[in-house]
N, C-alpha and C positions, 0 to 999 in steps of 0.2 A: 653791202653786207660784210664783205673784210672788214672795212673801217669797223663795226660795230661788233665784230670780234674781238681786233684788237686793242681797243678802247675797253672792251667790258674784261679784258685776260688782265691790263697792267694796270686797271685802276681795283684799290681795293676801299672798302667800306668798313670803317670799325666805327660801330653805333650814327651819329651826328657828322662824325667826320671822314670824309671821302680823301685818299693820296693816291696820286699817279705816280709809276714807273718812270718816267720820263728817260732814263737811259734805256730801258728795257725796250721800252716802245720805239726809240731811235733805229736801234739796235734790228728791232724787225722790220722797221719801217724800211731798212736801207736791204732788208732780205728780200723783203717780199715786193717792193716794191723800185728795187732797185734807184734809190734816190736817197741822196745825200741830206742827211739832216742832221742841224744838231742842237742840241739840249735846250739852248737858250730859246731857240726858234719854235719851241712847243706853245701851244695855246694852252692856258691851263685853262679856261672855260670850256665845257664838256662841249658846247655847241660849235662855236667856234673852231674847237680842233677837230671834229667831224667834219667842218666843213674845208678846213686845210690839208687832211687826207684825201676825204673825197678824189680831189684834185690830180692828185698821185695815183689814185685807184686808176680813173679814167686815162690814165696814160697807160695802164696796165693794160686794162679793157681793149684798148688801142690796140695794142702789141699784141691781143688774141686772136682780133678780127684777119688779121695778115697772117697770122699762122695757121687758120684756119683756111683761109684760102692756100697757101701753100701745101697744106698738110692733103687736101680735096685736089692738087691739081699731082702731085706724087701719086694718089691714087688713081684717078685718071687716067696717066702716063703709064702705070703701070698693066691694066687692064684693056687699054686703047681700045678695041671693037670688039673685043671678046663678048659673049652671052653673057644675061645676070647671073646664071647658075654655076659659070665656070670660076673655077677656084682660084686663089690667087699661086699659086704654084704650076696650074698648067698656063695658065695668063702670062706671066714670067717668062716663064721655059728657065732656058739658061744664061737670060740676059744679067743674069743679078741685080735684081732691081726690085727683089722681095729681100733681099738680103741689105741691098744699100735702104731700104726703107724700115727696114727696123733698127739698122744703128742709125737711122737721123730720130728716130723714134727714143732708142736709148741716150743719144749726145744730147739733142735740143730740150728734150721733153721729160728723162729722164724716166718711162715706162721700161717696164722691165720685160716687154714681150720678146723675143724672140724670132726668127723666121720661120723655129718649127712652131711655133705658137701660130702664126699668121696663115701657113700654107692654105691651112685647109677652108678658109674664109670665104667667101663671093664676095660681090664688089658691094651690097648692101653691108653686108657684116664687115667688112674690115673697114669702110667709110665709116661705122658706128663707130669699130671700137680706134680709128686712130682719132677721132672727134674726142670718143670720150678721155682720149690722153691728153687733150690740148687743153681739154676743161678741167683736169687733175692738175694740168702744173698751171692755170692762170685763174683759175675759179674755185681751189680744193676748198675753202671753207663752204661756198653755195654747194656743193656736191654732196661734202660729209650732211652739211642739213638736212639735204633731202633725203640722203642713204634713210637719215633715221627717224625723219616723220614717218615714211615710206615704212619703216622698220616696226616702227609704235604702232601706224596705222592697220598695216598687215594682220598683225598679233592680236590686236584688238578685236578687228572684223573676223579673225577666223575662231576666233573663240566665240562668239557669239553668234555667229552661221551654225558652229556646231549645237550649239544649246537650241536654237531654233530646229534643225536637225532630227535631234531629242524629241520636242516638242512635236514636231512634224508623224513622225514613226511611231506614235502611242496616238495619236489621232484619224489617220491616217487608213485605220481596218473602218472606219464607220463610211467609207466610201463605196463600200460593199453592200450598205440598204439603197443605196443610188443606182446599181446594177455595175460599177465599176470593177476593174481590177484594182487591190491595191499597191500592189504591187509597180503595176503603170503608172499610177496617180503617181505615186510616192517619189520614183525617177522623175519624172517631168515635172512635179514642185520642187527635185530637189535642183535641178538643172536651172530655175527658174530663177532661187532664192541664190545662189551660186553665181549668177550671171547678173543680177541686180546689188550682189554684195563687190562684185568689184567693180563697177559702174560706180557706187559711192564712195567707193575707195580711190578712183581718180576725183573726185569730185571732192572727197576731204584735202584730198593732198593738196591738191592747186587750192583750194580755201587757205589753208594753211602756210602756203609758201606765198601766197600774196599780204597774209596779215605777216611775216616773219619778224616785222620791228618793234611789234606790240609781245615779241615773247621775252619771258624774264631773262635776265642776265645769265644765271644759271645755265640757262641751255644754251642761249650765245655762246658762253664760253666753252661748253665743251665739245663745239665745232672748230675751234682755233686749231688752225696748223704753226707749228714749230718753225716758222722760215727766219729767224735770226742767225745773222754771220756769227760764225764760231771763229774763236781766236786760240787754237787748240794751238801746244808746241809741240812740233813734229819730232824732236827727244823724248819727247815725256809720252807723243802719242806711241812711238817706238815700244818706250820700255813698255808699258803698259802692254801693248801687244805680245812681247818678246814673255811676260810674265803670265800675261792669260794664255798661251802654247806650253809653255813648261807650267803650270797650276792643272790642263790639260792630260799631259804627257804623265806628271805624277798621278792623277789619277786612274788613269788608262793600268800605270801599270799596277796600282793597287788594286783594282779590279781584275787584274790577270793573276796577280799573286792569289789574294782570297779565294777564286774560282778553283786556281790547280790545288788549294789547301782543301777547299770542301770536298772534290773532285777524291784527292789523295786520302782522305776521314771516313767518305761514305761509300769508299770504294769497296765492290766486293770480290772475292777470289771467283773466278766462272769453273764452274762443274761442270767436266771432261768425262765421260763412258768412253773409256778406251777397251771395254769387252763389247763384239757385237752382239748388237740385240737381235732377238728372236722373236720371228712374229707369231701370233694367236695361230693360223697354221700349217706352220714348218713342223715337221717333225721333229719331237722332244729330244733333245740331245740325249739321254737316259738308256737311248737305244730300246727302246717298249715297242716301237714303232707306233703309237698312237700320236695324233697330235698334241702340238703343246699345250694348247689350252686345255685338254682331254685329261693331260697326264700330272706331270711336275707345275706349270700352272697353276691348274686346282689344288693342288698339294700345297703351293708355297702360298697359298693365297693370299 
């Protein structure tokens, strides 16, 4: 499925006439696939160079199978005879060995989890999720795919559970000439239709990721990952950075200026009673001896 990625990203189609990328595709080929190619050595028959990727994929695919098993015996080692329910943090203790497992996690594999991201895992869940890191950096394009069948198909089923739903809830009181509740009914159809809509939902997806070579180009492409060697110059990457902090810093403080200007515009003077106040009833200053509100109060009304 890579190959047919990157075949369908650098070839382009204007009407009759089809052109390849040919340094482009090089260019990724030697990212993602870690292998030297070059220009001359491309197949320009579309089959043909399918089949001299291929090639190169499977030396990938290769280099997954062993990370995978490294990846399962770190976890292992780390967890040793501990319970399934116990977390990867008391599993550990203070050996560091949740810690050394997530920077081989960030160095090899390039996942950005963390240790506090990992602690609170059992040994089911962090086997999933260092797996699913091994199939990010040697499989992202079959991943991104399914993210978003998975994604379309979701959206799809749940919109039309709900309209069924609908339908369900205006039908549903005539289960009352039957001596039902409808109430009952209505929960246990709804529970029913619910549990039968994602039963089809694994059953489209896998339909679906078995036909994947029969889907248009279109959507091939926009599972392609970016893995071409960049030849950026580390001056140029400098200034560029040196000038997005100060493009930064000048608006930071334009932001500070305008604020103290609005601040200083809509400021108001605060209103001070420096005479104490007199409550409703204290006795009226007036010397009546009545209370205030009895007296000057009602008077100044």
């Amino acid at each position: 499925y890579p190959v047919l990625t990157g075949i369908s990203r650098f070839t382009d189609k204007q009407g009759a006439q089809v052109s390849l990328d040919r340094e482009g595709l090089v260019d990724w080929v030697h990212g993602r696939f870690n292998h030297e190619l070059s220009v001359d050595e491309v197949k320009l028959n579309r089959d043909d160079l399918k089949v001299q990727l291929i090639q190169y994929s499977k030396q990938t695919a290769g280099a997954s199978g062993g990370m995978h098993a490294q990846a399962t015996e770190k976890v292992e080692d780390l967890f040793g005879r501990a319970d399934a329910d116990v977390t990867a943090s008391l599993a550990s203790g203070q050996s560091g060995k949740l810690e050394a497992l997530a920077t081989w996690l960030q160095e090899e594999l390039g996942n950005r989890n963390t240790a506090e991201d990992l602690f609170r895992m059992n040994r089911a869940e962090l086997t999933l999720a260092v797996n699913g890191a091994v199939d990010d950096k040697f499989h992202p394009e079959m991943r991104r795919m399914e993210r978003q069948i998975l994604l379309n198909i979701v959206d799809d089923s749940w919109k039309n559970h709900l309209l069924t739903m609908d339908h369900l809830r205006s039908s549903v009181g005539l289960k009352g000439y039957a001596q039902m509740d409808p109430k009952v009914e209505y929960k246990r159809e709804g529970m029913r239709l619910f549990e039968s809509m994602w039963d089809s939902i694994g059953e489209r997806v896998t339909d679906l990721i078995f036909r994947m070579e029969s889907f248009n180009d279109d959507f091939i492409r926009s599972t392609w990952v970016d893995a071409r060697t960049r030849h950026d110059d580390a001056h140029e990457a400098g200034r560029a950075a040196q000038q997005s902090a100060q493009m930064e810093s000048n608006t930071a403080a334009q932001r500070a200026a305008a604020g103290s200007e609005g601040r200083a515009e809509g400021s108001v003077d605060t209103v001070r009673v420096e005479e104490p106040r007199i409550g409703r009833n204290s006795p009226c200053p007036c010397g009546s001896g009545k209370k205030y509100k009895s007296c000057c109060m009602r008077r100044d009304g």
